[in-house]
N, C-alpha and C positions, 0 to 999 in steps of 0.2 A: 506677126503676133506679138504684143508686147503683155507683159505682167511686170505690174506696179507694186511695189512696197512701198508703204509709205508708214513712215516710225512717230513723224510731229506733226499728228493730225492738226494739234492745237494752232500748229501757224501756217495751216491751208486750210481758210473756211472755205466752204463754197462759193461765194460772193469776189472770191481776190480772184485774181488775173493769174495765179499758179496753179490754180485748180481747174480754169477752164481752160490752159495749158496743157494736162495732162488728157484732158479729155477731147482737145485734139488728135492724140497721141493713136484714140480708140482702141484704148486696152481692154482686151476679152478679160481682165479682171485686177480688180484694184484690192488688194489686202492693206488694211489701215488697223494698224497695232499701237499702244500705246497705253500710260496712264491716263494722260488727260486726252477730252475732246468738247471741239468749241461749244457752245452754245447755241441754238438755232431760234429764232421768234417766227411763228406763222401766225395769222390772223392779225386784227387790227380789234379794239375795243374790249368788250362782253369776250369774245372769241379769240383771245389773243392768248398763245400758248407758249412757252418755253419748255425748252428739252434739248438733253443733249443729244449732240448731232451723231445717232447710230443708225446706220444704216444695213439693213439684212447681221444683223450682230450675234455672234456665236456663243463668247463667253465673256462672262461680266464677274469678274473679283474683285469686292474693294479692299481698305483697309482693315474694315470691321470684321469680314468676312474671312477672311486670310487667318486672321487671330484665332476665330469663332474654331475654325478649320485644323488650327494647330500648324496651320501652316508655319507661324510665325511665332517661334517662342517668346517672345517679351518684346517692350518695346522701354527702350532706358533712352533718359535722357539727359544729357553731359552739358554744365555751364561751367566753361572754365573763371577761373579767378580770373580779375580786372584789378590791378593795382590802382591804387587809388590815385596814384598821379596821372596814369591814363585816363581816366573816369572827366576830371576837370579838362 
């Protein structure tokens, strides 16, 4: 019996040779965690769809949402100085 975690969905699309790796492996269950996840296209023309690749997907938090939620008190943003001889 094997169970999969997998953290960077983002660099096992379905399509690579790692993913149909794992499903040699016939894991009674794949958990895929993560921020990001690849992209998938189905159809061809009129019918052609993009979506990210979720599969059976339990919970979805983004960064809007998070905020919205208080989850996340502020969000600051830090530019250090660049001396100017660095810059040239």
């Amino acid at each position: 019996m094997h169970l999969i975690l997998e953290q960077l969905q983002h660099r096992f699309s379905k399509e690579q040779t790692a993913w149909k790796t794992i499903q040699e492996l016939e894991p009674c269950l794949i958990f895929r965690f993560g921020a990001t996840f690849p992209m998938r296209t189905s159809g061809k023309g009129k019918t052609k769809k993009t979506e990210r690749d979720y599969d059976n997907l339990v919970y979805d938090l983004n960064a809007d949402e998070s905020f919205n939620q208080r989850l996340v008190k502020g969000i600051d943003v830090y530019y250090p100085a660049i001396k100017e001889q660095i810059k040239k």
